[in-house]
GUVORO-806407 format. One record per residue (C-alpha): x negated, y, z negated. Coordinates in steps of 0.1 Angstrom, whole numbers, padded with zeros to 4 digits, always signed. Layout:
N
XYZ;...
//
This chain:
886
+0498+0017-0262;+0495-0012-0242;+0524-0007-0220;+0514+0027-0217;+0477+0013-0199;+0501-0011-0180;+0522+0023-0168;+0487+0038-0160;+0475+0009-0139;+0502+0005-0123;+0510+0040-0112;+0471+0040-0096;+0478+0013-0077;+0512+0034-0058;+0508+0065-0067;+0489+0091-0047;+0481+0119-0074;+0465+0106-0109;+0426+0120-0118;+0401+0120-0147;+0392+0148-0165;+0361+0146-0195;+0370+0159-0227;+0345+0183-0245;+0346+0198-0278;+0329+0232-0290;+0314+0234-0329;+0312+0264-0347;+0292+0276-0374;+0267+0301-0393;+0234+0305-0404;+0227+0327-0435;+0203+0328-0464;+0229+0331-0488;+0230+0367-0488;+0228+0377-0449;+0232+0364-0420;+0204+0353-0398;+0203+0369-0360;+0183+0351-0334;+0183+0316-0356;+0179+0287-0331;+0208+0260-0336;+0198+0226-0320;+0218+0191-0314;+0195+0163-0308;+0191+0128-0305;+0173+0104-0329;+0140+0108-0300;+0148+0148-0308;+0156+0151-0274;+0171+0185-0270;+0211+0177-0260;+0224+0214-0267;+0215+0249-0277;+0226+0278-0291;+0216+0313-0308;+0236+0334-0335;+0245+0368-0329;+0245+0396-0351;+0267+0383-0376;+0250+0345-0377;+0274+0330-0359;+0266+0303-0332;+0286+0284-0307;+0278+0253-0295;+0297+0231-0264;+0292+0191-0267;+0308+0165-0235;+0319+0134-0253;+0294+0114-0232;+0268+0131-0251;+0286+0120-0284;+0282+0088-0278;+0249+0083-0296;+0235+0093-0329;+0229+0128-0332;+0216+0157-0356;+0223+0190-0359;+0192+0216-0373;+0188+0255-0380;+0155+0265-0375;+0141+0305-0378;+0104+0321-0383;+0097+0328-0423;+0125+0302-0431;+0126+0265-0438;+0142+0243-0409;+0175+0222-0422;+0191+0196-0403;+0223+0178-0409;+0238+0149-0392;+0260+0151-0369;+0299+0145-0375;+0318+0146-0339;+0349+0148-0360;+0335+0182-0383;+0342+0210-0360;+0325+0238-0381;+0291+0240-0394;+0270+0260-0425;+0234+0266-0429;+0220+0287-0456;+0184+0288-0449;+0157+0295-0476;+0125+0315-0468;+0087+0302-0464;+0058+0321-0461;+0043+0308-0427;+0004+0302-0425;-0012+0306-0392;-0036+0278-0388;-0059+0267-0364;-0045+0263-0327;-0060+0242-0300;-0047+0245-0264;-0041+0211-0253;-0022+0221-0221;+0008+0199-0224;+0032+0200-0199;+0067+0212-0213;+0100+0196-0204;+0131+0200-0216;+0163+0178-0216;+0197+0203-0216;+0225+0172-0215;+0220+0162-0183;+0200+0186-0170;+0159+0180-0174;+0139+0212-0170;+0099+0219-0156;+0087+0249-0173;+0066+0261-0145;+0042+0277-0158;+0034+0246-0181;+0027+0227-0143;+0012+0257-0126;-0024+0259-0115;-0046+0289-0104;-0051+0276-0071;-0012+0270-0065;+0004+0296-0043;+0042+0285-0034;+0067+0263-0055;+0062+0235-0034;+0025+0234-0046;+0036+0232-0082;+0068+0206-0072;+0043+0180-0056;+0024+0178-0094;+0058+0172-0111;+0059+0139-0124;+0092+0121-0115;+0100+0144-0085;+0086+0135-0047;+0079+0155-0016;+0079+0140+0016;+0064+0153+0046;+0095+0170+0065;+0103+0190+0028;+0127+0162+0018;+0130+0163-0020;+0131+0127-0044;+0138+0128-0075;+0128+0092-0093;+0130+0077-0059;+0164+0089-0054;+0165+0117-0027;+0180+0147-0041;+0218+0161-0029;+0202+0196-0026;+0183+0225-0037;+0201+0257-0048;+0182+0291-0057;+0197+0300-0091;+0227+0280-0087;+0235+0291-0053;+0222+0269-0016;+0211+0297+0003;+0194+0276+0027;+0225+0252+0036;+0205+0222+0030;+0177+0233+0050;+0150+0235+0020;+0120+0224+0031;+0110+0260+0043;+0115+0271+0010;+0095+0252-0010;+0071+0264+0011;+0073+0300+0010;+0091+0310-0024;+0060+0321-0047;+0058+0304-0079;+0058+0338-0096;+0091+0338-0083;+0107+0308-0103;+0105+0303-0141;+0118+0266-0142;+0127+0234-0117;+0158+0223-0132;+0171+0187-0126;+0210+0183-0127;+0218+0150-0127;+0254+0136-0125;+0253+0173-0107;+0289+0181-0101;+0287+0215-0080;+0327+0223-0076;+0339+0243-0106;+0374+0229-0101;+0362+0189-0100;+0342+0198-0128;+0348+0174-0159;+0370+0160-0139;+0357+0137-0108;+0323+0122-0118;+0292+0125-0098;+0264+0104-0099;+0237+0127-0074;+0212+0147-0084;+0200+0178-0071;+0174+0205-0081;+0180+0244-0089;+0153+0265-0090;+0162+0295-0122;+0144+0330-0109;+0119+0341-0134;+0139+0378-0131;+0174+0374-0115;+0179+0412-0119;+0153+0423-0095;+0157+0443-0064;+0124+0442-0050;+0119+0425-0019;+0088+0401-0017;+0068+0404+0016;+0043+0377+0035;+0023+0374+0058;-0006+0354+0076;-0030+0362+0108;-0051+0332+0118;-0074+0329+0144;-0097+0302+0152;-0116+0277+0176;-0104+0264+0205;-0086+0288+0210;-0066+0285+0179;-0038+0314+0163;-0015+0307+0138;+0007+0340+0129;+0036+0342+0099;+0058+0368+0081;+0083+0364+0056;+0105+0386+0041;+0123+0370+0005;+0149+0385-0017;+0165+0366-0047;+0187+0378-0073;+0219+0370-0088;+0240+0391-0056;+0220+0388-0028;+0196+0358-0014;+0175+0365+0012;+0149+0344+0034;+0135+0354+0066;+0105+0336+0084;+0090+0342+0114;+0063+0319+0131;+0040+0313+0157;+0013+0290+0164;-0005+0262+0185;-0025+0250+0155;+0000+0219+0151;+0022+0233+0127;+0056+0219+0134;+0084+0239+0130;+0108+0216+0143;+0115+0202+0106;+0129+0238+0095;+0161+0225+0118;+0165+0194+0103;+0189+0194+0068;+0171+0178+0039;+0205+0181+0015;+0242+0180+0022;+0244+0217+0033;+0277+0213+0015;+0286+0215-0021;+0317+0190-0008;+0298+0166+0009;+0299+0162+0051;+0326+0147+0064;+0305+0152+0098;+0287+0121+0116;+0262+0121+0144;+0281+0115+0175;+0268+0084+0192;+0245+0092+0221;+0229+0076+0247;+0194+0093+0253;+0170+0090+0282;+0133+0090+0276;+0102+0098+0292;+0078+0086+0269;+0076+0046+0256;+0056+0051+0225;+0062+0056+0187;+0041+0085+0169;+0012+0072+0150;+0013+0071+0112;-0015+0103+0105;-0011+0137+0101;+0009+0154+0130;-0017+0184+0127;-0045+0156+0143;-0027+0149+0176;-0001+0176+0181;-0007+0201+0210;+0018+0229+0206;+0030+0262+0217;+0051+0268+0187;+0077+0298+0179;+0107+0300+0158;+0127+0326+0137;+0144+0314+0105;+0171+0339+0090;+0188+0330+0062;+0213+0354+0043;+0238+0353+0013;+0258+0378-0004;+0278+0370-0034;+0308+0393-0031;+0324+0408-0062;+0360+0391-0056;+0337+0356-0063;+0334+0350-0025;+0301+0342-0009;+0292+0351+0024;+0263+0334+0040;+0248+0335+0077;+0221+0311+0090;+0204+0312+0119;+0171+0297+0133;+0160+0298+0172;+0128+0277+0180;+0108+0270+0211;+0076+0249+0219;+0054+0234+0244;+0036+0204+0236;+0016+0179+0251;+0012+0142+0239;-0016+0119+0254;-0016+0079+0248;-0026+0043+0264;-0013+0017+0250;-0009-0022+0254;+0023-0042+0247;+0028-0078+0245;+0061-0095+0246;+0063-0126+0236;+0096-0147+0257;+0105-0182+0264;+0073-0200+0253;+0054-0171+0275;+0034-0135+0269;+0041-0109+0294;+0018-0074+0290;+0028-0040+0293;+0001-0014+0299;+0009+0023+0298;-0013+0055+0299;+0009+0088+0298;+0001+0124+0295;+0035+0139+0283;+0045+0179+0286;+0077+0184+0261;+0093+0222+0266;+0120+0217+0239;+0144+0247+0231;+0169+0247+0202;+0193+0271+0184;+0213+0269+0152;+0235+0298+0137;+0264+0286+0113;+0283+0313+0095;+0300+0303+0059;+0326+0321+0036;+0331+0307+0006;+0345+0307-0033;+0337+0281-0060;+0362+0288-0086;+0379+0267-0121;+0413+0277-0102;+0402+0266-0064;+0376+0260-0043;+0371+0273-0007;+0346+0269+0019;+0350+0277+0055;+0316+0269+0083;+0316+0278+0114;+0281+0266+0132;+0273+0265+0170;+0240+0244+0180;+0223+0244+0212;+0194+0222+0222;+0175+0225+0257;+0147+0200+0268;+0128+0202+0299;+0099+0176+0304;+0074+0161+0323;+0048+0138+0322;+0023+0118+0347;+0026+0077+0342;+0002+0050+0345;+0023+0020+0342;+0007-0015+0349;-0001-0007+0389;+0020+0021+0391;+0009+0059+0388;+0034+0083+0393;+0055+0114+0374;+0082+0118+0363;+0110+0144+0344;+0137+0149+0320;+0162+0177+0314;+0182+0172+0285;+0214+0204+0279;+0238+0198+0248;+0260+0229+0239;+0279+0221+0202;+0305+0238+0182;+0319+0229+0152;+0343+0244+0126;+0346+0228+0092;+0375+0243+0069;+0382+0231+0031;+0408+0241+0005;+0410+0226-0029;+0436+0248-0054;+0440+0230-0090;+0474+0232-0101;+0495+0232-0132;+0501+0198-0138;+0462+0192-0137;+0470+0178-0102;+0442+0188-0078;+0450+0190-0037;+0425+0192-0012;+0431+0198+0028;+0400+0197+0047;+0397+0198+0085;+0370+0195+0107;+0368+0202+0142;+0333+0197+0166;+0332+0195+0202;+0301+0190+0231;+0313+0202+0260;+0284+0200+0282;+0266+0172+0272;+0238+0164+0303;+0208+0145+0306;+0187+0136+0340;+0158+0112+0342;+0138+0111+0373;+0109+0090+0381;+0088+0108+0414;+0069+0092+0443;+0044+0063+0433;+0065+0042+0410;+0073+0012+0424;+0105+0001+0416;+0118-0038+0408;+0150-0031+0404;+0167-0055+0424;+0178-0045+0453;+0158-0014+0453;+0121-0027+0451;+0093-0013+0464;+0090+0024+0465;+0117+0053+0471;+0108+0095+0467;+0127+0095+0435;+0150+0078+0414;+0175+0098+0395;+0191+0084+0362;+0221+0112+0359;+0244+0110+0328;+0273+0128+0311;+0288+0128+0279;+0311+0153+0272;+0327+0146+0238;+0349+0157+0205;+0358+0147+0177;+0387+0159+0148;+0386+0149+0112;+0417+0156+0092;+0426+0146+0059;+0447+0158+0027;+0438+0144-0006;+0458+0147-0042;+0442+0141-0076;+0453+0139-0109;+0432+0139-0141;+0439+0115-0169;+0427+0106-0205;+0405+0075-0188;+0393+0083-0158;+0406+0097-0122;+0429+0084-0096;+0436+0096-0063;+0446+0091-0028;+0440+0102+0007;+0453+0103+0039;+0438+0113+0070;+0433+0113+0107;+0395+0108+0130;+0402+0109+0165;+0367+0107+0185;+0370+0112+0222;+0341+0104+0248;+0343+0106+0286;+0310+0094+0298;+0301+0096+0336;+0266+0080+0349;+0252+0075+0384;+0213+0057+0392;+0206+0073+0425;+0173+0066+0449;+0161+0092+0474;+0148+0085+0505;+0138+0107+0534;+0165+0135+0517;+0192+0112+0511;+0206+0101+0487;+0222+0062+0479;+0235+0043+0446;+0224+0016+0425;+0240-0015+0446;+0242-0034+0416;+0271-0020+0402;+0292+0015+0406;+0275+0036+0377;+0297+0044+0350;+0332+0068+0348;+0344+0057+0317;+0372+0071+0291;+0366+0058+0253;+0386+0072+0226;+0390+0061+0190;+0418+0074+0164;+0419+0061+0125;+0448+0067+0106;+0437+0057+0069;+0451+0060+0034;+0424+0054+0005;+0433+0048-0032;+0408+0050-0057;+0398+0055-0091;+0369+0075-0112;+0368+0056-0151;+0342+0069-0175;+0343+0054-0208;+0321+0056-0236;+0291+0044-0219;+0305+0031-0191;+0318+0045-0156;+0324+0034-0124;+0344+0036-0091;+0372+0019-0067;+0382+0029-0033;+0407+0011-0015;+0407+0024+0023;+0435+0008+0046;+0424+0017+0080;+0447+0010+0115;+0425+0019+0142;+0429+0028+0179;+0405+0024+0201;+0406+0025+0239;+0383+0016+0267;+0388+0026+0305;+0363+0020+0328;+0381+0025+0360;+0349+0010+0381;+0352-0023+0371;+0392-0024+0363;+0388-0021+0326;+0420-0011+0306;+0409-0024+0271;+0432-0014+0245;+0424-0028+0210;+0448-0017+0181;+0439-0033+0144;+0440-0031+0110;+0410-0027+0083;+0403-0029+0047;+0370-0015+0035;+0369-0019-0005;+0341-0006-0024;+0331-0002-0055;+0304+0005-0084;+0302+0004-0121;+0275+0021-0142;+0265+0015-0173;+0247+0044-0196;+0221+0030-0224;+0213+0061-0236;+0210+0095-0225;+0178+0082-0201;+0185+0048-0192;+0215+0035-0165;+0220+0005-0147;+0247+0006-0115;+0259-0021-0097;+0272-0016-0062;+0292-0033-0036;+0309-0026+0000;+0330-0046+0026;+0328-0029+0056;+0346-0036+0094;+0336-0011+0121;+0338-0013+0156;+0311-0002+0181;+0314+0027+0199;+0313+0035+0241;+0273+0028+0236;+0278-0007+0234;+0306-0014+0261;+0292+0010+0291;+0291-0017+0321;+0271+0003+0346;+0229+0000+0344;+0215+0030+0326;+0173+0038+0329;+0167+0047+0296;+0131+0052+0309;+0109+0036+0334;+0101+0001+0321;+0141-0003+0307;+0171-0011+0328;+0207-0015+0304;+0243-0026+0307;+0270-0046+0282;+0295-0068+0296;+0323-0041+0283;+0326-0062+0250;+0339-0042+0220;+0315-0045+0189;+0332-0054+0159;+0313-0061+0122;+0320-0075+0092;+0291-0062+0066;+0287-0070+0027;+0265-0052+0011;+0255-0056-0026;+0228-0037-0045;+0217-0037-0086;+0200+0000-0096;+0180+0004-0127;+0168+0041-0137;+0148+0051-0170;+0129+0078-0182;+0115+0095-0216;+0112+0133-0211;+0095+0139-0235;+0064+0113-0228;+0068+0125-0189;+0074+0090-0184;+0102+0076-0148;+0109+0047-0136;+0133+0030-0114;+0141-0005-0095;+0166-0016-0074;+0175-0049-0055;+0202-0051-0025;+0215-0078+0001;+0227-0069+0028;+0246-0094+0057;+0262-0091+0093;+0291-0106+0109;+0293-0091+0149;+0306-0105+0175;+0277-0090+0204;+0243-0107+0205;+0217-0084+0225;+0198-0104+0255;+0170-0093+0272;+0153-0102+0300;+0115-0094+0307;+0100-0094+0336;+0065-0078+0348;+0074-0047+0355;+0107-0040+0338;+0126-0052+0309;+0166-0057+0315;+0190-0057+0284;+0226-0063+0280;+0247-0066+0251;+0269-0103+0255;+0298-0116+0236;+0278-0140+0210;+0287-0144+0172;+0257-0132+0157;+0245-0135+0117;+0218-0105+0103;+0210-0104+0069;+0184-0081+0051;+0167-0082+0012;+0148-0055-0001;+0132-0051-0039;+0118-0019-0048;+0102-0003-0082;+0085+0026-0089;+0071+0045-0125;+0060+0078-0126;+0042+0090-0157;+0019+0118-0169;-0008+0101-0193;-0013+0126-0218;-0050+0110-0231;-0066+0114-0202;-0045+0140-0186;-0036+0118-0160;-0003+0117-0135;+0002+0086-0119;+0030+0071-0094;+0031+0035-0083;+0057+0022-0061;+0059-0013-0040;+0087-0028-0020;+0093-0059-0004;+0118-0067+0023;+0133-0099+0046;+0154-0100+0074;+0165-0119+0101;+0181-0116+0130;+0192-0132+0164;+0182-0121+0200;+0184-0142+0235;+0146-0140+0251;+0149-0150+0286;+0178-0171+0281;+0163-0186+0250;+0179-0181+0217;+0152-0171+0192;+0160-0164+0152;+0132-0140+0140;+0122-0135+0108;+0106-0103+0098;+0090-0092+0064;+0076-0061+0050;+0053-0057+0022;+0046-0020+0012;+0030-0002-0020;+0016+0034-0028;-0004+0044-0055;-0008+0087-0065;-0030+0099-0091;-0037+0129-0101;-0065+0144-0125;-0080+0179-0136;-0114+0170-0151;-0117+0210-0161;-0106+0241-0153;-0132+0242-0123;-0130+0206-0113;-0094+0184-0104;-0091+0151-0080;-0061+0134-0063;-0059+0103-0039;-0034+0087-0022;-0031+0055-0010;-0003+0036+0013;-0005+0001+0022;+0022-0014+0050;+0025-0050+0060;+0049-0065+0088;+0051-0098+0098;+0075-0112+0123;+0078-0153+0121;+0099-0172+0148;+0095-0200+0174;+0071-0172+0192;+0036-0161+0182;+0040-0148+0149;+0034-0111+0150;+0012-0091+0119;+0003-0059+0116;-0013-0040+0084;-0022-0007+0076;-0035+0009+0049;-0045+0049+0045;-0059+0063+0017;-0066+0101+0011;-0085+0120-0012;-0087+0154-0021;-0111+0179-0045;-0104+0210-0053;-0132+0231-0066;-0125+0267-0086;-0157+0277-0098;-0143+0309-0107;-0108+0330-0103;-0113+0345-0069;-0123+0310-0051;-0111+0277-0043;-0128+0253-0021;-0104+0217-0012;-0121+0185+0005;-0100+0161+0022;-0109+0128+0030;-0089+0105+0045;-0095+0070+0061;-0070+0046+0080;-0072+0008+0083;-0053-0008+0112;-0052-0045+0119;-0032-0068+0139;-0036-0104+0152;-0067-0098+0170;-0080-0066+0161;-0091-0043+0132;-0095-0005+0138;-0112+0020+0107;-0113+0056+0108;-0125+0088+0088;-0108+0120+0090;-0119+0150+0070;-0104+0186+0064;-0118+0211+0043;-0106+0246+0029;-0126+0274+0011;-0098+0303-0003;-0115+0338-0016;-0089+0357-0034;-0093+0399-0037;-0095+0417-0074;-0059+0427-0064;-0047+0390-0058;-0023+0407-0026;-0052+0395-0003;-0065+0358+0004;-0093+0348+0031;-0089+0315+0043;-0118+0292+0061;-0100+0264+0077;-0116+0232+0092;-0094+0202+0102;-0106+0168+0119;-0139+0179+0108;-0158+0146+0118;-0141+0153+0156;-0122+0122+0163;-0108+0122+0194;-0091+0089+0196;-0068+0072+0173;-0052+0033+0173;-0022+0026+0161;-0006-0010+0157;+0031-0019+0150;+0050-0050+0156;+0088-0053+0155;+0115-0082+0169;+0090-0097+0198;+0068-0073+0205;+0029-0068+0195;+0020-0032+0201;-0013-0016+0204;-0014+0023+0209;-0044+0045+0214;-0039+0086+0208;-0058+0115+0224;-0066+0138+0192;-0071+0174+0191;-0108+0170+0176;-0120+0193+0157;-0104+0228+0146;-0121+0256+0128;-0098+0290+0118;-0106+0317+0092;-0070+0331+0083;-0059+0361+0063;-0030+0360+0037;-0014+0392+0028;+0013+0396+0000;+0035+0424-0012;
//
């Protein structure tokens, strides 16, 4: 036996093909009452907690079936019979004993007294912890995201993003199937909770039939199980608001789910600061595989200076809005899938700020003042059509997707001295094809080809500043008609790789090899405009520049799962190409080298609710055409940047310790995790600040970044007082090198944060929630240190005197503070909801910003900067809005 392990390890280490594959065993047995056999009779396997670990009911003839992974056999277990009119027996559990007798004898069953305590009900399947719904469902509730936010352990952020004890979800699939390719954050908020009979919580969720019990997966992702997956009927929504000043707010929705076809359609408008632009954004993978896909580096031009302040986007955002969101899947009867998703979405906005920043350089504090009324006219379209089969014999997927995103702004500047306008157009045109084949073979071998093909071929951004700003660029001060920043980036990128794996008794090896070939061709030109003509930036020649990047790479690696332990190793070999022309400047950089980027985690399993993981990475990467442009780009008014055509490369170790825990049955989560993270680059980032403008250009420097963070978080309903709680705090260090006007500066920067929810229903009339976030930052270095502090709380009653009405108070009040200056404020939004005798009509009364605050400060801090920002507000809104269901 131990040569044979020494055979094993040594045939992972050169051989391309081995894989894991998890044993399970399936028990037998009948139930009876020594003459007959008992129908319907529930058959249980629990732990010593009587956590429910698998299920079964006998047919006709009392026999039962049950199905039992060995990981679940790893603890002590019982096996019980239970049946209305009969006495429940139990038996312990023998892994080995395959088949399994119970001979029931009858009771006579006395109905006593019941008292409806209102327990939430869970229940743990193996790995798999389901909300009942209806156990978490409240009268006022309307869609599933209502009832999701009041699920203990589970987290919903603003944008729809899902966390489930503190660790985001994969995805969210519609029994079993992700009609929304990742995008679920519009369902959450339109899928009725009449609709869905329970939130079910895979964890170690392995979607691919063919890698199932095979290649081990530690993500988690949420399926919501249809309360009838037989229907037909289509479910129609809608909503007509109209309000003061000048408000509307217009929806309809068409939905469809059963077990064939999946169907979500939304339509929207409104300028009542609803954003739609979220419902482009992909909270999950989109991709039962995984994305192989990466965000293309970019270099983007700016109008605008500020951050967006840290209150709700409804308070300050001015919009125009309008999207359609189509979203289709068939499941076809030869077990393909067919799906088609489309959105298209336009706006016009308007953002209003002033704001005051000081940098602090060399011993010296230079202020910025701004004052900017901003006019965004984005555009955007998304349509991706997917064919796909997920069987035990192969899997298949094929996406084709095509994106388009427009952007035409404006805005009129008050910079320091300066008052003038200025615009942006912004045109990127994307296609992409993604194709993936993964057959299973005989010899329990499993291949996988993927390829994945995106391109941007017209890529096209222009900044230009108009009449009144007075330039200090050097050799252009003073002022000019305009000043045109042009740049293009046409780009594509390839991703090929072919993959064997190979299951075995102990775990899973396997090996790829593969191909990334990334290929930019990035043209700029800084123009001024005088008297109708036209003359470049004398400082340099602009930028015509040819960067391309191809990685040839070979991984092995290994799944092991053990008894209670698991884990994995990947061993990458990477030889990289990567070539830089910059014809301008007489740049011919070739660099040609070879990288090893191990990684690795092992995972130990308590029990069924309690794992600890322990993670590490060595990374080298190179930097990308983004860091090595030599020509001076204006990324926006007040920022002038270059690099002196260096080639980034870092070395990064990353390390981080996970703890996760829960008890089901007690609704009780918690979680903690510590990581360390350092830098190794070779580029140190120097900036130089003047009055007026701020240069920066990225310098051949060895340069050292490291970063702590601590986090821990508990979740728990408190049955007593009917309470549901969630506590979370973090800490986090880093530090970091910069050059400040030719002085080195080492800044230190720390980051205190905490959030406490709670959650109580004092009657069936009367329930409370508040929320409260605090946030501290605090930069240290040679400089002025920099702090800055915020804290928000919000709290909310809802009031349902009877079942027709609802009426929900919002309070909420922000604390900012900085080295000088403390700002408070009190928002207040309020709702009253009458619901018609047949429940298909509501009547909204709507009032946001109720107290009418009009101006809002916000203050941040980051390397050696001090910000103070002041926001023009909507004020106050009032709309009385009509919800009509079908």
């Amino acid at each position: 036996m131990r040569s044979q392990n020494l055979l094993y390890c040594f045939f992972f280490l050169c051989s391309p093909l081995l894989l894991h594959a998890q044993e399970q065993k399936t028990y037998v047995g009948t139930v009876s009452d020594s003459i007959h056999p008992i129908p319907a009779a529930n058959v249980f396997i629990v732990n010593t907690e009587s956590v429910l670990v698998s299920f079964a009911l006998t047919n006709e003839q009392g026999n039962f079936q049950l199905t039992l992974s060995k990981t679940l056999m790893q603890q002590p277990l019982w096996i019980e019979a239970t049946c209305m009119g009969y006495k429940k027996e139990r038996i312990k559990f023998d892994p080995e004993k395959q088949r399994y007798t119970f001979t029931l004898t009858r009771e006579s069953v006395f109905l006593k007294e019941v008292t409806v305590t209102n327990r939430p009900k869970l229940q743990q399947l193996g790995d798999t912890l389901r909300y009942i719904v209806s156990s978490f469902a409240q009268k006022e509730d309307r869609s599933i995201g209502d009832i999701l936010r009041r699920m203990p352990g589970i987290k919903i952020m603003e944008d729809g993003t899902i966390y489930y004890n503190d660790k985001q979800i994969d995805n969210l699939y519609i029994q079993g199937d992700d009609l929304m390719s990742g995008k679920y954050g519009t369902a959450t908020k339109v899928i009725r909770k009449e609709m869905i009979r329970s939130v079910d919580v895979i964890q170690n969720h392995q979607p691919i039939q063919v890698l199932r019990d095979k290649v081990f997966s530690d993500k988690a992702s949420i399926n919501l199980v249809l309360a009838d997956e037989n229907s037909v009927k289509v479910s129609v929504a809608g909503s007509i608001g109209l309000g003061l000043p000048n408000l509307y707010d217009i929806s309809a929705n068409t939905i469809l789910l059963n077990k064939k076809i999946k169907s979500l359609n939304l339509a929207a408008i409104n300028n009542a600061g609803n954003d739609y632009s979220s419902q482009l954004k992909p909270q999950g993978s989109g991709n039962m595989a995984g994305s192989i896909d990466k965000d293309l580096p970019d270099l983007p031009l700016s109008i605008s200076s500020a951050a967006l302040p840290n209150i709700a986007r409804q308070y300050y955002f001015d919009n125009n809005s309008r999207i359609f969101n189509l979203n289709n899947l068939y499941n076809l009867k030869n077990g393909f899938q067919l799906k088609a998703n489309v959105q298209v979405f336009n706006d016009v906005n308007r953002f209003a700020y002033s704001g005051t920043t000081q940098n602090f350089a060399g011993g010296d504090t230079i202020v910025y003042h701004d004052n900017e009324r901003i006019k965004n006219s984005p555009k955007a379209f998304n349509g991706s059509v997917q064919l796909s089969a997920n069987k035990e014999k192969f899997y298949f997927n094929n996406v084709t997707q095509y994106r388009s995103w427009v952007e035409t702004n404006s805005s009129q500047v008050r910079f320091n001295d300066n008052v003038f306008s200025q615009g942006l157009r912004n045109r990127r045109y994307e296609w992409s094809n993604d194709f993936h084949w993964m057959p299973a073979l005989k010899s329990k071998t499993i291949l996988e080809l993927r390829w994945l093909l995106k391109t941007a071929t017209s890529n096209n951004k222009q900044l230009t500043l108009y009449d009144g700003y007075i330039s200090s660029i050097s050799g252009h001060e003073g002022l000019h008609d305009s000043i045109i920043q042009q740049l293009r980036d046409p780009v594509s990128l390839s991703h090929l790789y072919l993959s064997g794996k190979r299951a075995m008794r102990w775990g899973t090896v396997y090996q790829n090899a593969g191909w990334i070939m990334e290929d930019h061709l990035m043209r700029s030109s800084l123009l001024f405009s005088d008297n109708g003509s036209l003359t470049a930036y004398s400082g340099d020649e602009g930028n015509h520049q040819n960067w391309r990047s191809n990685q040839y790479y070979v991984s092995t690696g290994m799944d092991f799962k053990q008894k209670k332990w698991s884990g994995t190793i990947q061993l990458p070999v990477i030889w990289q190409q990567v070539r830089d022309i910059q014809k301008y400047y007489g740049l011919n950089n070739s660099v040609s080298r070879v990288r090893f980027n191990p990684k690795g985690s092992v995972r130990h399993q308590f029990d069924l609710e309690k794992q600890a993981s322990l993670n590490y990475s060595y990374t080298t990467i190179f930097g990308d055409f983004t860091d090595t442009y030599i020509g001076s780009v204006l990324k926006n008014y007040r920022n002038l940047s270059s690099s002196q055509g260096v080639l980034p490369f870092n070395k990064i170790h990353a390390a981080s310790l996970n703890y996760g825990s829960q008890k089901s049955i007690s609704l009780f989560f918690f979680n903690a995790d510590l990581s360390y993270t350092r830098v190794n680059a070779n580029t140190l980032m120097t900036s130089a600040i003047t009055d007026s403008i701020e240069q920066t250009i990225l310098i051949k420097e060895d340069n050292t970044q490291e970063r702590w963070s601590a986090n821990a978080g508990v979740s728990q309903f408190i049955f007593p007082v009917k309470l549901n709680m969630s506590v979370k705090v973090g800490y986090q260090f880093s530090s970091s090198n910069v050059i400040l006007n030719n002085e080195l500066t080492t800044i230190n920067n720390r980051i205190l944060s905490g959030s406490l929810q709670l959650t109580k229903r004092f009657s069936n009339i009367f329930s409370l929630e508040y929320n409260g976030r605090y946030t501290a930052v605090k930069a240290l270095s040679a400089m002025q240190p920099r702090k800055v502090q915020n804290l928000n709380h919000t709290i909310k009653t809802s009031f349902i005197p009877n079942k027709r009405l609802l009426v929900d108070w919002v309070i909420r009040n922000a604390i900012q503070k900085n080295n000088f200056l403390t700002q408070g404020y009190f928002f207040s939004d309020a709702k009253i909801r009458y619901t018609f005798s047949k429940k298909k009509f509501d009547l909204n009364i709507e009032g946001y910003n109720l107290f009418n605050v009009r101006k809002y400060t916000y203050f941040n801090a980051d390397s050696y900067r001090l910000i103070s920002t002041d926001y023009l507000l909507r004020g106050r809104m009032i709309m009385a809005k009509v919800d009509i269901y079908f």
